[in-house]
Chimera marker file (.cmm) of the C-alpha trace (Angstrom):
<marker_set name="trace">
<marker id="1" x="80.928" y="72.162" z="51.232" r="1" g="1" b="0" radius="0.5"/>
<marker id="2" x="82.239" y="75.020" z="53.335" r="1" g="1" b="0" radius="0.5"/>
<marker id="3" x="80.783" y="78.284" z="54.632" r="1" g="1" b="0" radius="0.5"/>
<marker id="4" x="81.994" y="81.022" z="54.538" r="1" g="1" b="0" radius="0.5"/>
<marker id="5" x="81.547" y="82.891" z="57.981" r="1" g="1" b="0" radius="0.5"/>
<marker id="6" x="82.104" y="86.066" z="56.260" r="1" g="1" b="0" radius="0.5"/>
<marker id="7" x="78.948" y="85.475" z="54.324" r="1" g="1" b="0" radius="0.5"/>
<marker id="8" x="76.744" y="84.973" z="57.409" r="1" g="1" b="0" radius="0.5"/>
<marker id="9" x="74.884" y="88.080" z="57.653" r="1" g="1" b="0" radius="0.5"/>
<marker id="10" x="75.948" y="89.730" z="61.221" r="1" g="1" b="0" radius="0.5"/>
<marker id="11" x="72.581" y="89.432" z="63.662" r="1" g="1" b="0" radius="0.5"/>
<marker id="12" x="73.744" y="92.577" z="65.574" r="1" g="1" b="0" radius="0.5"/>
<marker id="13" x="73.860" y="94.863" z="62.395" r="1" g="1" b="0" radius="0.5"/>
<marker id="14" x="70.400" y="95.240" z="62.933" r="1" g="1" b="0" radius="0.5"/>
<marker id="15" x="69.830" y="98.997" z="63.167" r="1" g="1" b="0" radius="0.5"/>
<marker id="16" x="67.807" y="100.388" z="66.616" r="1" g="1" b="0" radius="0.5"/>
<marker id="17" x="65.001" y="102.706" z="65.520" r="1" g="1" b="0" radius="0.5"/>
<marker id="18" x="64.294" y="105.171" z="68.119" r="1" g="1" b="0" radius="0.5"/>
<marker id="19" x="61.097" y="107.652" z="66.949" r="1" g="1" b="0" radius="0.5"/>
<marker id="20" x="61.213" y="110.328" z="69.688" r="1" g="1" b="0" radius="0.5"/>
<marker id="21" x="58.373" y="112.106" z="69.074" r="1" g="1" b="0" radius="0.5"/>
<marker id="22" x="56.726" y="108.815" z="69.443" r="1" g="1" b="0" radius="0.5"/>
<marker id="23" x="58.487" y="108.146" z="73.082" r="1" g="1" b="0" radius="0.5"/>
<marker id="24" x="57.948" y="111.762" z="74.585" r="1" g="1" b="0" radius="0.5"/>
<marker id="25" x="54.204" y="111.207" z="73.545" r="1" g="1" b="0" radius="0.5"/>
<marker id="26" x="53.590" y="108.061" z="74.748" r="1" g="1" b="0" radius="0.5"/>
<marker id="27" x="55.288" y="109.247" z="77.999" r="1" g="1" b="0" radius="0.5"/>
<marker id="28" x="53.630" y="112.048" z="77.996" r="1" g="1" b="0" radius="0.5"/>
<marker id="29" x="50.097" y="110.368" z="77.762" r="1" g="1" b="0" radius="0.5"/>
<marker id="30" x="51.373" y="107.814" z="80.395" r="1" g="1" b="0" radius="0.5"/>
<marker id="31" x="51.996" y="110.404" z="83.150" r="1" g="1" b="0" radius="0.5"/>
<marker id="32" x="48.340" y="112.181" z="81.921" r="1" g="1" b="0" radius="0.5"/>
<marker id="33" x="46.483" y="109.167" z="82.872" r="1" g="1" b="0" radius="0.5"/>
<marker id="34" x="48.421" y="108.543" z="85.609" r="1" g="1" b="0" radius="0.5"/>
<marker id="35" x="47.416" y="111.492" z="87.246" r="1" g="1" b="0" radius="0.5"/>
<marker id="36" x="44.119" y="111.151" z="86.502" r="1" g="1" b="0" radius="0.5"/>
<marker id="37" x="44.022" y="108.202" z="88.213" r="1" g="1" b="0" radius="0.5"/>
<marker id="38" x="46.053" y="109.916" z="91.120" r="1" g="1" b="0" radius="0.5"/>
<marker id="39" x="48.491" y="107.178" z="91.328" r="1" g="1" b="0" radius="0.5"/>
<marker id="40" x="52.139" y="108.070" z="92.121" r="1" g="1" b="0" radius="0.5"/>
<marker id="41" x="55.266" y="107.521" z="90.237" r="1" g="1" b="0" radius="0.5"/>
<marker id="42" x="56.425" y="105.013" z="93.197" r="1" g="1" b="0" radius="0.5"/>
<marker id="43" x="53.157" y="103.225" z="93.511" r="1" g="1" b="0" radius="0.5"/>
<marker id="44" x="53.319" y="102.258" z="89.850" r="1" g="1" b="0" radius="0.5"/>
<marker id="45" x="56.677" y="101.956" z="89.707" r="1" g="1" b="0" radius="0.5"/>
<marker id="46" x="56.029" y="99.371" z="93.182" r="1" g="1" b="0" radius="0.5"/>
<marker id="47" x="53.225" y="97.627" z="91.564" r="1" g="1" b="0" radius="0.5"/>
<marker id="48" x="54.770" y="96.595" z="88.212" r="1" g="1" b="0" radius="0.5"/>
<marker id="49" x="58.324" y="95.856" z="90.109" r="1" g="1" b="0" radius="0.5"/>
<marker id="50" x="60.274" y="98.072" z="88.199" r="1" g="1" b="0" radius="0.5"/>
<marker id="51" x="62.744" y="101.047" z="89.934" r="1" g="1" b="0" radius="0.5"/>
<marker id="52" x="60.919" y="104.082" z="90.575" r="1" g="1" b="0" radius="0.5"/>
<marker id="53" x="63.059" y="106.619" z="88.369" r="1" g="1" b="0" radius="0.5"/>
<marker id="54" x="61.839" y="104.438" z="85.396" r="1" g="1" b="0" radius="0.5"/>
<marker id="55" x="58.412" y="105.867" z="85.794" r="1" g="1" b="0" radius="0.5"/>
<marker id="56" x="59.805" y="109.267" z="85.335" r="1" g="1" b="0" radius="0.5"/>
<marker id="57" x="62.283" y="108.576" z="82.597" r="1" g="1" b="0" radius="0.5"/>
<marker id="58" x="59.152" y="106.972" z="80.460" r="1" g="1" b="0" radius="0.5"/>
<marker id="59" x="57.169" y="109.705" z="81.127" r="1" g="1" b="0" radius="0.5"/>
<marker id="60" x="59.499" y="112.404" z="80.222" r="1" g="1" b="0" radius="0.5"/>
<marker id="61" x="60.477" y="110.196" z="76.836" r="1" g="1" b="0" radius="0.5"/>
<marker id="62" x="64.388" y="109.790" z="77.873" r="1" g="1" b="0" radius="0.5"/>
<marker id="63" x="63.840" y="106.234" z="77.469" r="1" g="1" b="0" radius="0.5"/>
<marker id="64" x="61.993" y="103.340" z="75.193" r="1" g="1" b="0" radius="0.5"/>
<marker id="65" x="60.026" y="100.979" z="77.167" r="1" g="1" b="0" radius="0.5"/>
<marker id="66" x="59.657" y="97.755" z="75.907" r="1" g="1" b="0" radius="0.5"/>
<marker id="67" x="56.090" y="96.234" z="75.172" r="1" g="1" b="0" radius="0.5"/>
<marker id="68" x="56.050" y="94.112" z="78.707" r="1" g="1" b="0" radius="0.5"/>
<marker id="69" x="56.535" y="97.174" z="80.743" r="1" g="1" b="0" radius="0.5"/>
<marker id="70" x="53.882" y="98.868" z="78.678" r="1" g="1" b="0" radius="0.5"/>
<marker id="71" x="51.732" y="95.866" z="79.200" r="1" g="1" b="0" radius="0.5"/>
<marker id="72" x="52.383" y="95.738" z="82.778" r="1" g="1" b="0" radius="0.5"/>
<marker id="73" x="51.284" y="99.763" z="82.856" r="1" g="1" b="0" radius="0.5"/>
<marker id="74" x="48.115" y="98.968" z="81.373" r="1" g="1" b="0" radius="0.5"/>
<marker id="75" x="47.407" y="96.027" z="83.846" r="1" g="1" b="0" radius="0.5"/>
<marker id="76" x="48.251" y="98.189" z="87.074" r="1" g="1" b="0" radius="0.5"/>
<marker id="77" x="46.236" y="101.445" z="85.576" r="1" g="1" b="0" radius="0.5"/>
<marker id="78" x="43.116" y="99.178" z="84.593" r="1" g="1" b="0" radius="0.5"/>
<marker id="79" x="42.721" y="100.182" z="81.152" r="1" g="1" b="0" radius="0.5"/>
<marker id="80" x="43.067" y="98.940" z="77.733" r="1" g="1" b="0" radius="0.5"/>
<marker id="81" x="46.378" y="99.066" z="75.905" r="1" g="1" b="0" radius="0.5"/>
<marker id="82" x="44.506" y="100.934" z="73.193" r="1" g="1" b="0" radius="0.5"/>
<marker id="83" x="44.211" y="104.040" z="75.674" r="1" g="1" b="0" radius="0.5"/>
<marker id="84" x="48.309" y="103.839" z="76.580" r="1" g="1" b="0" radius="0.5"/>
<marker id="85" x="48.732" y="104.242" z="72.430" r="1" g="1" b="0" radius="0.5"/>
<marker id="86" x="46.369" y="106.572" z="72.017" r="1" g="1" b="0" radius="0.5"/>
<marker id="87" x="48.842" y="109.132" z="71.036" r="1" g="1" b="0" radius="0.5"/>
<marker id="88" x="48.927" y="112.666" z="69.336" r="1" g="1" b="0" radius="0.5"/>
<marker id="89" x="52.016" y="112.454" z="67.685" r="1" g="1" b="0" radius="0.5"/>
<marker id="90" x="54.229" y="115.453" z="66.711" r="1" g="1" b="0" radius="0.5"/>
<marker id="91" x="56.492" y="115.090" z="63.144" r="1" g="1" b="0" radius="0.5"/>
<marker id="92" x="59.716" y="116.481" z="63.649" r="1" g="1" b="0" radius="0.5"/>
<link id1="1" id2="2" r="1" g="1" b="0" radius="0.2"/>
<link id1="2" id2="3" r="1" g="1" b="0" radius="0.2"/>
<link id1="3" id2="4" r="1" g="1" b="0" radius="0.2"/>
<link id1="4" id2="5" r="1" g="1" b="0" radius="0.2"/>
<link id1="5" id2="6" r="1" g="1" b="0" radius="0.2"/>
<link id1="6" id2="7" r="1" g="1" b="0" radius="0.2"/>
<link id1="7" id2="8" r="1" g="1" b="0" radius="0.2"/>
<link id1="8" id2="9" r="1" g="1" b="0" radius="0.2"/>
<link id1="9" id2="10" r="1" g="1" b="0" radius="0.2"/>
<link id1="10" id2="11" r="1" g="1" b="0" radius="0.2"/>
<link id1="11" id2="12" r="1" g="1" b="0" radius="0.2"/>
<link id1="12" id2="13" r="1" g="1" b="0" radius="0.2"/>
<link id1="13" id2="14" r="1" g="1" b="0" radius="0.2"/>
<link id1="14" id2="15" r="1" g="1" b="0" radius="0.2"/>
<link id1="15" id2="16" r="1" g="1" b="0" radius="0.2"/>
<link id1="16" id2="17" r="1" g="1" b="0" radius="0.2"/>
<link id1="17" id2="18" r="1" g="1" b="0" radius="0.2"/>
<link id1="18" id2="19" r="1" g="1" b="0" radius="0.2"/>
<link id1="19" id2="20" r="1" g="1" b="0" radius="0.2"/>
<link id1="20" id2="21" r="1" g="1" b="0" radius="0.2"/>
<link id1="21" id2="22" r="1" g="1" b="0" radius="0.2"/>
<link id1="22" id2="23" r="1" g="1" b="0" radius="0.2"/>
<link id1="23" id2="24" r="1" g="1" b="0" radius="0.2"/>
<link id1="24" id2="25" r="1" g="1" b="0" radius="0.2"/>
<link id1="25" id2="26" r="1" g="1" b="0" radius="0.2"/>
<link id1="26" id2="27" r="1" g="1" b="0" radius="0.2"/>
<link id1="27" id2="28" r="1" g="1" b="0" radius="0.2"/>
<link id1="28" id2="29" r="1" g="1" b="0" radius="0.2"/>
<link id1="29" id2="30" r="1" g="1" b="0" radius="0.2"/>
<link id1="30" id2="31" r="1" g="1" b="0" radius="0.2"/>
<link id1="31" id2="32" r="1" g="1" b="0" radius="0.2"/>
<link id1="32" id2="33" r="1" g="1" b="0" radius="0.2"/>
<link id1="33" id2="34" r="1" g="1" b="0" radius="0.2"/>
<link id1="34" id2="35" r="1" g="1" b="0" radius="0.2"/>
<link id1="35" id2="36" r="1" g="1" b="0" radius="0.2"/>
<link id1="36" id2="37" r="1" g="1" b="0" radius="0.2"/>
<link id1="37" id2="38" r="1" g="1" b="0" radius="0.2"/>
<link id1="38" id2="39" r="1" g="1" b="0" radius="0.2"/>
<link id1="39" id2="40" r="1" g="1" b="0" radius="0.2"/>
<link id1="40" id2="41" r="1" g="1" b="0" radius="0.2"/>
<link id1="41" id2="42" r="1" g="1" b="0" radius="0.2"/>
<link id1="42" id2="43" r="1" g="1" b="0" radius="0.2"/>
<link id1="43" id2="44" r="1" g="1" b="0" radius="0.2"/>
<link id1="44" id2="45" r="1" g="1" b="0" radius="0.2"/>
<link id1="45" id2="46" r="1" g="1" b="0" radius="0.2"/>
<link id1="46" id2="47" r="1" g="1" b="0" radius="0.2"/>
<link id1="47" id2="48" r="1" g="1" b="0" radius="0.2"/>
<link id1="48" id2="49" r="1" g="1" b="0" radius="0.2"/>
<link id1="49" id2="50" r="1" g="1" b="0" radius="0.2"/>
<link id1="50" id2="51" r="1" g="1" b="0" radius="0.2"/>
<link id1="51" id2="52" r="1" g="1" b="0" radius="0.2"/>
<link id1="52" id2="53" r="1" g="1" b="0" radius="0.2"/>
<link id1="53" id2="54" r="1" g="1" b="0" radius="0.2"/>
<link id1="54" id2="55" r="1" g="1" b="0" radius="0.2"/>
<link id1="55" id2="56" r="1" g="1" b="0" radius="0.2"/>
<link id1="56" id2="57" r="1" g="1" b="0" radius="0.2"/>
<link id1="57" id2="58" r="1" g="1" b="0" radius="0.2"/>
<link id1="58" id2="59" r="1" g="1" b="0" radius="0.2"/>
<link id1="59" id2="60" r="1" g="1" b="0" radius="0.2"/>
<link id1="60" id2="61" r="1" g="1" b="0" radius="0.2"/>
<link id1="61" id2="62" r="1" g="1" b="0" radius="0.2"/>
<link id1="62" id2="63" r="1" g="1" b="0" radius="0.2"/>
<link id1="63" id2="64" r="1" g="1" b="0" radius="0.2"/>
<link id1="64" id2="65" r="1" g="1" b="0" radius="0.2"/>
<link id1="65" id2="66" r="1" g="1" b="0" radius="0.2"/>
<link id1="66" id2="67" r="1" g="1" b="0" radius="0.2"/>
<link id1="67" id2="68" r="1" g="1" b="0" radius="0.2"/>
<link id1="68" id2="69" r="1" g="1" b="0" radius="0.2"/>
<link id1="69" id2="70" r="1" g="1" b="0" radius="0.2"/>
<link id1="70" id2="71" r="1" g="1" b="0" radius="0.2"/>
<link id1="71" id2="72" r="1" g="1" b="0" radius="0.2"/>
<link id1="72" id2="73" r="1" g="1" b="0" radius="0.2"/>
<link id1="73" id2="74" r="1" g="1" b="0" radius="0.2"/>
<link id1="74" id2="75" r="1" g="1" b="0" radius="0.2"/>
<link id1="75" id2="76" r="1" g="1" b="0" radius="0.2"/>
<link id1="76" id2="77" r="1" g="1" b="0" radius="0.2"/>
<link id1="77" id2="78" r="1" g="1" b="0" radius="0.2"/>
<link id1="78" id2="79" r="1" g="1" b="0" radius="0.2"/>
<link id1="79" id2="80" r="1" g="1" b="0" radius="0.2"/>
<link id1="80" id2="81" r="1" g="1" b="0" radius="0.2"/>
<link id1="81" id2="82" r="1" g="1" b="0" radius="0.2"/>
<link id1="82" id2="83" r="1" g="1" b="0" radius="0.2"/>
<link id1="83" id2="84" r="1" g="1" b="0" radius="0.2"/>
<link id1="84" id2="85" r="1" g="1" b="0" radius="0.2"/>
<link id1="85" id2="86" r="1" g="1" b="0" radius="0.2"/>
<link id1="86" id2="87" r="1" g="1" b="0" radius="0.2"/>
<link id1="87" id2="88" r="1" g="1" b="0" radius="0.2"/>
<link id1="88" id2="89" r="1" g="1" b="0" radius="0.2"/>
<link id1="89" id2="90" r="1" g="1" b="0" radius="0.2"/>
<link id1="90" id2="91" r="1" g="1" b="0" radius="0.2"/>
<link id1="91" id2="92" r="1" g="1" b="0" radius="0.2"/>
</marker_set>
């Protein structure tokens, strides 16, 4: 028996979903407790090890985090990841 490679379905077909009212408010809500825990972009950007425009590119939604940086947010802020994704989300 042979397979056909052409009938393999293609693993990097998979489409990227990007919801961007989602991102701006999650950074948005980031950067809002942030502040109120008068923390700086570098000093959480320092103690999570990642570079220190990241901070500001979550925060202004240019870019989707992934769910370990959001973890590691929520371990260097002191709260509960429940409080990172409590969002008031905007339709488009």
């Amino acid at each position: 028996m042979f397979i056909i490679i052409a009938d393999i379905p293609k693993l990097w077909d998979v489409k990227y979903y990007k919801n961007i009212p989602f991102i701006k408010a999650f950074g948005k809500n980031l950067r809002r407790i942030r502040l109120e825990k008068d923390i700086s972009q570098e000093q959480l950007a320092n103690d999570i090890d990642i570079p220190i425009n990241q901070i500001g590119r979550i925060e202004r939604g240019e870019i989707n985090t992934s769910i370990s940086v959001a973890f590691a947010l929520t371990k260097a802020l002191k709260i509960d990841m429940v409080e990172l994704f409590n969002l008031k989300i905007k339709d488009e």
